[in-house]
TIZATOR-781382 format. One line per 5 residues: their letters; for each residue x, y, z of C-alpha. Coordinates in Angstrom, 2 decimals, decimal comma. Layout:
BEGIN
a) X/Y/Z  ...
***
This chain:
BEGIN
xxxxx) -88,33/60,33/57,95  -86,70/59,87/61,74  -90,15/59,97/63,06  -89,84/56,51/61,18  -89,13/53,82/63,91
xxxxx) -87,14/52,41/61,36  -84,66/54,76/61,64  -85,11/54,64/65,24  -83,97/51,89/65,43  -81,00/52,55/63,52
xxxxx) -80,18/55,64/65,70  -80,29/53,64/68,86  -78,33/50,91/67,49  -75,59/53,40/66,22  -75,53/55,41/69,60
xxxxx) -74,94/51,62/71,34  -71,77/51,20/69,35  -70,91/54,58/68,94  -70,95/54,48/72,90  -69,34/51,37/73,16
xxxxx) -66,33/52,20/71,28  -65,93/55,25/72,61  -65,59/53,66/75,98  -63,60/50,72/75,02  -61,09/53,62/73,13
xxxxx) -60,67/56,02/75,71  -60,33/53,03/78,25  -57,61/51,16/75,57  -55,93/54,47/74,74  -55,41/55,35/78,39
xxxxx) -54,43/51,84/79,70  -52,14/52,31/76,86  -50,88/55,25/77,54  -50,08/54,24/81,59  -48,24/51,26/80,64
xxxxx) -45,53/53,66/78,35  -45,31/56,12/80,74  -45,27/53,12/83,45  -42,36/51,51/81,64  -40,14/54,75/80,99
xxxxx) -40,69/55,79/84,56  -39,09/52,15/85,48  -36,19/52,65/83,11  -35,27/55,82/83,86  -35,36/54,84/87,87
xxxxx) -33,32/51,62/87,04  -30,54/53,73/85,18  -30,38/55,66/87,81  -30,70/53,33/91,01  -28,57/50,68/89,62
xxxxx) -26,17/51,69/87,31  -25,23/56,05/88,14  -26,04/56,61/91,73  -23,85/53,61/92,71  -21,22/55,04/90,33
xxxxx) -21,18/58,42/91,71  -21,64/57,81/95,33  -18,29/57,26/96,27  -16,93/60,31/95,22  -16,73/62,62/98,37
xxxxx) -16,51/66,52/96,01  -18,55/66,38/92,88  -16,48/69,04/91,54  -13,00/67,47/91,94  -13,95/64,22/90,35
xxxxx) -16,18/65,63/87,63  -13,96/64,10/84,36  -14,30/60,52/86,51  -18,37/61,33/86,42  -18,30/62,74/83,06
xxxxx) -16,87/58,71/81,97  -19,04/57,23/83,89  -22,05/58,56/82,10  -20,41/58,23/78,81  -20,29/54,90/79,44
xxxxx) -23,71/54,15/80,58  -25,29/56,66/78,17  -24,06/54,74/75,20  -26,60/53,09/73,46  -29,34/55,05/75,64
xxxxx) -31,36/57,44/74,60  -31,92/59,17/78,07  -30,31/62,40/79,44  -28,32/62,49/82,48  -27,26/65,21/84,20
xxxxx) -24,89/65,59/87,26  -25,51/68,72/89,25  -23,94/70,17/92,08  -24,55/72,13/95,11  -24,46/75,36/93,34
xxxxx) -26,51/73,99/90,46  -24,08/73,98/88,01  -24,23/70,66/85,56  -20,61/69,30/86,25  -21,56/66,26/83,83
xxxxx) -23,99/65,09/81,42  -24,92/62,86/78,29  -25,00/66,19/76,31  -22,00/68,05/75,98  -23,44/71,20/75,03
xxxxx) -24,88/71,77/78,93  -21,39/70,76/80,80  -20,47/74,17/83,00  -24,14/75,77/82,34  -26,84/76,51/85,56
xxxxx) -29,70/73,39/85,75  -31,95/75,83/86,81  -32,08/77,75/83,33  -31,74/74,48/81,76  -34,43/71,91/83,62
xxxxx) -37,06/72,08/85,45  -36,03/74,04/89,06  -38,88/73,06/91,02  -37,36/69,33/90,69  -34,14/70,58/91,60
xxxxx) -34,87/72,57/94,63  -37,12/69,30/95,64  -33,61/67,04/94,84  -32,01/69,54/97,21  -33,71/69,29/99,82
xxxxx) -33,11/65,56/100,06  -36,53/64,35/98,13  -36,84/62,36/94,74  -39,63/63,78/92,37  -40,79/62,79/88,68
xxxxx) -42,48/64,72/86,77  -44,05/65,38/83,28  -43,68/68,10/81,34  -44,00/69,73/77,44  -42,23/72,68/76,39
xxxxx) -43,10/75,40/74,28  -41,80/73,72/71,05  -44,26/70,75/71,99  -41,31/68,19/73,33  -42,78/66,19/76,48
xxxxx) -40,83/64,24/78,43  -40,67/62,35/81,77  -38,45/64,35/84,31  -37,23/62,47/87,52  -34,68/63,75/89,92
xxxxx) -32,55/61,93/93,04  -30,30/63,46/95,72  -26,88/62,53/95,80  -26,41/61,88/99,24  -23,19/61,43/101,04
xxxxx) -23,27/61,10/104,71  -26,22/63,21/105,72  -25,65/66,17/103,63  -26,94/66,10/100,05  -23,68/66,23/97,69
xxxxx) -25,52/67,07/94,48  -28,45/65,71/92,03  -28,92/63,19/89,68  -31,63/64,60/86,57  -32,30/62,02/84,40
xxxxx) -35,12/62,64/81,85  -36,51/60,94/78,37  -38,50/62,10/75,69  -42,02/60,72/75,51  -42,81/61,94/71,88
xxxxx) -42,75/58,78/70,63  -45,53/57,23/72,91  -47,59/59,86/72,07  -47,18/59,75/68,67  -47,73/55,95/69,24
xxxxx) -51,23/57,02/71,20  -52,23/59,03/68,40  -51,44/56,64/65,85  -53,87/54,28/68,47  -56,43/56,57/68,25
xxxxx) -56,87/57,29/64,25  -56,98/53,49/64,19  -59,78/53,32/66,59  -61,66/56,17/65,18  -61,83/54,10/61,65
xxxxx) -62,25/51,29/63,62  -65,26/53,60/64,99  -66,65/54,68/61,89  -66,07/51,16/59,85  -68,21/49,87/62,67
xxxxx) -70,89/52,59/62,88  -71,31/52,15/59,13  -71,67/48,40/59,82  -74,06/49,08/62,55  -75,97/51,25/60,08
xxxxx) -76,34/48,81/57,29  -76,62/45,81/59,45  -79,14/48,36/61,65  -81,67/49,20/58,72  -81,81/45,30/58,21
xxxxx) -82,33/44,64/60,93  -84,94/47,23/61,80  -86,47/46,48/58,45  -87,18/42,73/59,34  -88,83/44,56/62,80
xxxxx) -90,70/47,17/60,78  -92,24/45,61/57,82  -94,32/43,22/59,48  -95,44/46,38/61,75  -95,75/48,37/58,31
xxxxx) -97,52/45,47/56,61  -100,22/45,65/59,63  -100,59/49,38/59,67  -101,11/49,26/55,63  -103,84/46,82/56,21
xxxxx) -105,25/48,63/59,25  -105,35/51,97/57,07  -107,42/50,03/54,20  -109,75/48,44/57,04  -110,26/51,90/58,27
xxxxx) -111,44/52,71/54,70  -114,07/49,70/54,78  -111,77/46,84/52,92  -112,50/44,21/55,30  -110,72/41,25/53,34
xxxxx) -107,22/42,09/54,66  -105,14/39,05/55,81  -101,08/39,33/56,80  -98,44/36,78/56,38  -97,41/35,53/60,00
xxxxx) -93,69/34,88/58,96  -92,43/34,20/62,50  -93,14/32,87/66,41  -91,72/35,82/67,78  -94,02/38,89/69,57
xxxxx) -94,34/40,41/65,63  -95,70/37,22/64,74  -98,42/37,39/67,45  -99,15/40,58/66,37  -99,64/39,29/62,93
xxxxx) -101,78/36,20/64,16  -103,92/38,74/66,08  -104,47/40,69/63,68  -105,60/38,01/61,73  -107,93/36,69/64,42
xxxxx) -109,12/40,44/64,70  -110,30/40,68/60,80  -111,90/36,99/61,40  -113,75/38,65/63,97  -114,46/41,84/63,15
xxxxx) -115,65/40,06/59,14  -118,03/37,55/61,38  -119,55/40,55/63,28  -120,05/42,73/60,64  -121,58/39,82/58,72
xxxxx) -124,22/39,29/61,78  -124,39/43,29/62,25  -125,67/43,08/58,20  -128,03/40,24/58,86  -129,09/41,77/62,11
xxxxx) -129,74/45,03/59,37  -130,92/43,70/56,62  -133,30/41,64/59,28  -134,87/45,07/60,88  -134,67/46,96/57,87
xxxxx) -137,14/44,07/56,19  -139,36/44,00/59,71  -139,77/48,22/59,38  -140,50/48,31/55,62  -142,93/45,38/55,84
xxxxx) -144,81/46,07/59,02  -148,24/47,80/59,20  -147,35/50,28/61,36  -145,26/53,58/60,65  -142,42/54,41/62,35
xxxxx) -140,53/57,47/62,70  -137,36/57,86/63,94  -135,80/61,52/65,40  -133,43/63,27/67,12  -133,43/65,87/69,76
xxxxx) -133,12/68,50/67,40  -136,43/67,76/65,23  -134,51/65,74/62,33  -136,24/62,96/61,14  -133,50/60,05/61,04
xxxxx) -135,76/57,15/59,82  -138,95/56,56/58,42  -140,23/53,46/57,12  -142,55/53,33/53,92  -145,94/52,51/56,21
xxxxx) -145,05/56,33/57,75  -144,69/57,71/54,37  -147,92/56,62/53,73  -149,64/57,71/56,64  -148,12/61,31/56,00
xxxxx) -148,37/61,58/52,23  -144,84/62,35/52,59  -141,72/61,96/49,73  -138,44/61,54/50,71  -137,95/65,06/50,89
xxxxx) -140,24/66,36/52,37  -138,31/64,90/55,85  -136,22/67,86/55,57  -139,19/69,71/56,76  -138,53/68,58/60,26
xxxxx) -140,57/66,45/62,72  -143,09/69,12/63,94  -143,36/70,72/60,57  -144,96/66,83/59,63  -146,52/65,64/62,57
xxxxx) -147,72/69,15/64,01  -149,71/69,48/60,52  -151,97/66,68/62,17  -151,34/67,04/66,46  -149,89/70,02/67,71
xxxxx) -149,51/67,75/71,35  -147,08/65,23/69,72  -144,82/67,65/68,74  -140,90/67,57/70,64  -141,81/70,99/72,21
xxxxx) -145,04/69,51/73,83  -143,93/65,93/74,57  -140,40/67,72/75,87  -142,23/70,10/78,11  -145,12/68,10/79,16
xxxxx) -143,62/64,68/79,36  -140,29/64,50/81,44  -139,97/60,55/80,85  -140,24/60,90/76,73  -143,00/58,32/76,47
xxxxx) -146,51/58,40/75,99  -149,11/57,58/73,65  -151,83/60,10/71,82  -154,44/59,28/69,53  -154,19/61,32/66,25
xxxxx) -156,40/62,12/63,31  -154,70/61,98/60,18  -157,42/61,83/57,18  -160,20/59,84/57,58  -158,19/57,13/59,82
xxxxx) -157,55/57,56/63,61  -153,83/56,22/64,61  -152,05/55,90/67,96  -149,10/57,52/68,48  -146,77/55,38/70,99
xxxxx) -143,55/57,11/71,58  -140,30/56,38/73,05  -137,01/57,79/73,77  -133,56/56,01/72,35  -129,93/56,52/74,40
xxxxx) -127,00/57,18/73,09  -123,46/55,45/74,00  -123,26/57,39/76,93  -126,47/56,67/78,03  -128,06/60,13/77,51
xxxxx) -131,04/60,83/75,60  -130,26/60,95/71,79  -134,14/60,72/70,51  -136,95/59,25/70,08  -139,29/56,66/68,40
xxxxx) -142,83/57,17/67,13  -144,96/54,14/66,04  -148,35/55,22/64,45  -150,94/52,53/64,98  -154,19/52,45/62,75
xxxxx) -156,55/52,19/65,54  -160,08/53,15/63,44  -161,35/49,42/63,59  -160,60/49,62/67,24  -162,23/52,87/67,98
xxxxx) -165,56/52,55/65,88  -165,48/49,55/68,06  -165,04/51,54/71,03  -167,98/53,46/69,77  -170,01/51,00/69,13
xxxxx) -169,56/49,78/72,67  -170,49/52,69/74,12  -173,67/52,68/71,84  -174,51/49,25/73,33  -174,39/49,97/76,52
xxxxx) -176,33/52,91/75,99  -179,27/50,92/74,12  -179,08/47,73/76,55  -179,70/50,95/79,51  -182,39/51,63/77,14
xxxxx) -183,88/47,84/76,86  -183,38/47,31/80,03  -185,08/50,98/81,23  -188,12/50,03/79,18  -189,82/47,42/81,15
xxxxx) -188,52/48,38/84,69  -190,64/51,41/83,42  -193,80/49,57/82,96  -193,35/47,11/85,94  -192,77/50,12/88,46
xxxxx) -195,67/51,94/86,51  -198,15/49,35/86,90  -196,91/48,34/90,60  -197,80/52,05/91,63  -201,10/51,44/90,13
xxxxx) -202,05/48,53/91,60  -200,43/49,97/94,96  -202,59/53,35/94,37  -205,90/50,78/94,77  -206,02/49,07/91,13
xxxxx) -205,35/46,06/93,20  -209,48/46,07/94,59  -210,61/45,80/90,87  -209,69/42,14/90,05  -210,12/42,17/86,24
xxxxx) -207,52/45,01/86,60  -205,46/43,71/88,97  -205,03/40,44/86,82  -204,34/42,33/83,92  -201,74/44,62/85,57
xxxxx) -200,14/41,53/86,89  -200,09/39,73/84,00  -198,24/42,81/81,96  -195,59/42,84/85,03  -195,30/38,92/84,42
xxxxx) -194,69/39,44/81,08  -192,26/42,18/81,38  -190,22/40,12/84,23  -190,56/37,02/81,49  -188,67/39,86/78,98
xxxxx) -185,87/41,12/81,05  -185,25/37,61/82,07  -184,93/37,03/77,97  -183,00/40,48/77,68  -180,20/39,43/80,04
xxxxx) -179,95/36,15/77,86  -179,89/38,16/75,05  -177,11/39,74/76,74  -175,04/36,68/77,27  -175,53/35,26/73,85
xxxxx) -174,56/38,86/72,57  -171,34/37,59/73,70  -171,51/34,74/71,36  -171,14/37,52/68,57  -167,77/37,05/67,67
xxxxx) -167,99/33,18/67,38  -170,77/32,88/64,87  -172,70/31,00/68,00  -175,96/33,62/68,06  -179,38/31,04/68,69
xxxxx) -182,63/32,51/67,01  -185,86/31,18/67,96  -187,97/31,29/64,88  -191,27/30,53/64,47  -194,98/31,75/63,28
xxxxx) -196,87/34,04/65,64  -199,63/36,46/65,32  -198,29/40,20/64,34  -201,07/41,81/66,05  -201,65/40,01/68,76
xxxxx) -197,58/40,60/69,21  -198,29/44,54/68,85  -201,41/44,42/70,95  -199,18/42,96/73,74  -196,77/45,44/73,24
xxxxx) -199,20/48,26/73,27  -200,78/47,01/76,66  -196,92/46,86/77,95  -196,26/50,78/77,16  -200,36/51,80/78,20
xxxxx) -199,56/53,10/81,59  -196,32/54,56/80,56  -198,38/56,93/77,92  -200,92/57,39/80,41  -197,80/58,96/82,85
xxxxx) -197,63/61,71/80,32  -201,57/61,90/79,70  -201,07/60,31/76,61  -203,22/57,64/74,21  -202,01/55,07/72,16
xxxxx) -204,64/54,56/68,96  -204,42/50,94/67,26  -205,71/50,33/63,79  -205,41/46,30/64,34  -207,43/45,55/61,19
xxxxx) -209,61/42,20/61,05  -207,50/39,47/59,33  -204,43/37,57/61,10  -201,26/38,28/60,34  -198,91/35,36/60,91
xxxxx) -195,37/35,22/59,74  -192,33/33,54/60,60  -189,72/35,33/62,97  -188,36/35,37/66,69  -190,83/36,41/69,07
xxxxx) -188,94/38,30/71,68  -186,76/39,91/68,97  -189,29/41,52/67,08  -191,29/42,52/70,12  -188,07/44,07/71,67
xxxxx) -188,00/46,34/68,63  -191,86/47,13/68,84  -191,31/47,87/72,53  -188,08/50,45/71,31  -190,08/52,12/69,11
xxxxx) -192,95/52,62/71,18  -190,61/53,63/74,15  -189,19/56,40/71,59  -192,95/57,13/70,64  -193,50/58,44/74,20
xxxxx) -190,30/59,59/74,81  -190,32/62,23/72,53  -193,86/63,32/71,86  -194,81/66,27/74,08  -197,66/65,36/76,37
xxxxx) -201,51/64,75/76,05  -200,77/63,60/72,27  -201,71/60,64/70,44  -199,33/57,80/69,24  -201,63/55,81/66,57
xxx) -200,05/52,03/65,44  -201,41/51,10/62,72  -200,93/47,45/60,30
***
């Protein structure tokens, strides 16, 4: 309960009056008691400086005159509460207000250190209590005649009734203290109430936003630094309701963007745990929801052992890479990435799996072509060098030879000129812009051409190409240099692989 600052505040404001009144007592009570002690101190000094020692002083032997000194004080003691006492030089009281100490020694009577100070020519006061609890102010004066002291004057007064005065003074301050520390209290827990609820109100709400109820609004009841607090508080659910509001939308945004995108994506931590994976990774994996448990190399290392944390940790010190993967009869890419943390440490990474089959069949079929347009392109180089090393071997002094060898390396230049704009309009593949020239031509005399093209090529390997022409034309309608290209191929795989000194027979 006092770890309440309620009731802090009620302590500090009851220690602040409680310390006030203590001081303002102690100070009242002792100005008070001064002043008393002040006042008796001046009557008793008046009695005796105006009204006995002027009395007395004339009076050469103390002794002699006593019964004149004894009426003297009689008179001035009437109506006076004060003692006198007349002492002389042997210290014998010779007259006093109280008849009971005429004749008896002052020194067994009153206080002797005053006396022997009166005797020696000084005047003293003092305070003192007896045993019985009687206080009372004592104060002493030489009686001086001439140079010699003659006797003493001991005048003293009780000072019970100022102290029972100052005690009185005190019980009334001490209620005065406790009416006013029970004021203090109430008015205290008031007025630390009007302080504290508004801070109690705030914490209440604070507690239920801390337990996700947003929708918490306090009443600003004043200008004052509480009511700030209030109208900041306020501001700070406004803003904290907006941001969550954008956070959700933000959320509900990439939460719609990974369950509808055609790529999976995994999401894991350092430790293997797979945090997130959208439905387009399920479906790569053939996973259910629980078979994450499992771990991420228990899933992915089922299909790559090299994507797995302990390879990409140990081989890749940046976390990022990318590794093709088979996973059924689809190839994906694997394109990984690490995630920080607040503190700007590694706290994962991200895995998006890419269906890249389209992409590498195409690859493939790249290759392929460039591989066959080798071939194409290998196929009448062939025959051009072949029958230039003829005609350079002395073919070139037989003209009917000569004429036809150049002719064949005329029509092979005329082809590789038609290849590489082949090649070009190959390019036109993917916009549906591919020219055929169609027409009708002659089948054999297409195939007879070829033949003659690929002669000294077969001849290279001691080989002899047979062709069963037949007698009737054979005219259809197709592109020329197409459909001798794939005569040309076929032939050129003919030779290629048949063993030597064979036959390769064409027949239509």
């Amino acid at each position: 309960m006092f770890k309440s600052i309620r009731w802090r505040f009620i302590i500090i404001y009851f220690l602040l009056v409680f310390i006030a009144m203590a001081i303002v007592g102690v100070y009242i009570v002792d100005q008070f008691e001064k002043y008393h002690l002040k006042t008796v101190s001046e009557q008793l000094n008046r009695i005796a400086e105006d009204y006995i020692l002027p009395s007395v002083a004339p009076y050469d032997d103390l002794d002699e005159d006593k019964d004149k000194i004894q009426n003297i004080i009689d008179t001035w003691s009437k109506g006076f509460r004060e003692e006198i006492f007349i002492i002389n030089e042997n210290f014998q009281i010779i007259a006093t207000s109280n008849a009971n100490f005429i004749g008896r020694n002052a020194i067994d009577i009153l206080e002797y250190t005053l006396i022997i100070d009166a005797a020696k020519g000084d005047v003293r006061e003092l305070d003192l209590e007896s045993d019985s609890g009687l206080r009372t102010k004592n104060i002493v004066f030489p009686i001086v005649r001439g140079d010699n002291v003659n006797g003493i004057l001991y005048i003293r007064d009780s000072l019970n009734d100022i102290y029972d005065t100052l005690d009185e003074s005190k019980w009334i301050l001490t209620q005065a203290t406790m009416l006013a520390l029970f004021i203090t209290i109430v008015l205290g827990y008031l007025l630390a109430k009007s302080v504290t609820e508004p801070i109690a109100e705030v914490t209440r709400k604070a507690s239920r936003m801390a337990k996700g109820e947003f929708e918490q609004k306090v009443d600003v009841k004043s200008d004052d630094e509480i009511g700030l607090l209030g109208a900041m508080f306020n501001e700070l659910t406004d803003k904290l309701k907006n941001t969550l509001g954008e956070m959700s939308s933000e959320k509900s945004k990439l939460e719609t963007i990974l369950n509808n995108m055609a790529d999976g994506l995994l999401a894991v931590d350092l430790k293997g745990n797979v945090i997130h994976a959208n439905p387009k990774a399920m479906e790569i994996l053939g996973m259910k929801a629980e078979d994450l448990e499992n771990g991420y190399d228990a899933i992915i290392g089922a299909y790559d052992e090299d994507l797995t944390i302990k390879k990409i940790g140990k081989e890749k010190t940046s976390w990022a890479g990318s590794r093709n993967v088979s996973i059924g009869n689809s190839i994906y890419r694997g394109d990984y990435a690490t995630f920080n943390d607040e503190n700007k440490e590694y706290a994962g990474f991200v895995i998006l799996l890419q269906d890249v089959t389209e992409q590498q069949k195409l690859e493939n079929m790249r290759k392929e072509f460039v591989a066959n347009v080798s071939h194409e392109l290998k196929t009448p180089l062939t025959s051009i060098k072949s029958y230039t090393e003829t005609l350079l071997e002395g073919a070139v002094e037989d003209k009917d030879v000569a004429e036809k060898f150049l002719t064949v390396i005329d029509s092979e230049s005329d082809r590789m000129t038609r290849l590489v704009r082949d090649l070009l309009q190959l390019s036109n593949f993917d916009y549906e812009k591919v020219t055929w020239n169609k027409g009708c031509h002659d089948v054999r005399d297409l195939v007879g051409k070829a033949i003659m093209k690929m002669d000294v090529t077969a001849r290279s390997k001691n080989m002899k190409i047979v062709f069963d022409s037949g007698t009737e034309k054979m005219e259809r309608f197709f592109d020329h240099d197409r459909i001798e290209q794939v005569f040309l191929n076929v032939l050129a795989n003919a030779i290629k692989y048949s063993d030597e000194s064979t036959t390769v027979s064409v027949s239509l």
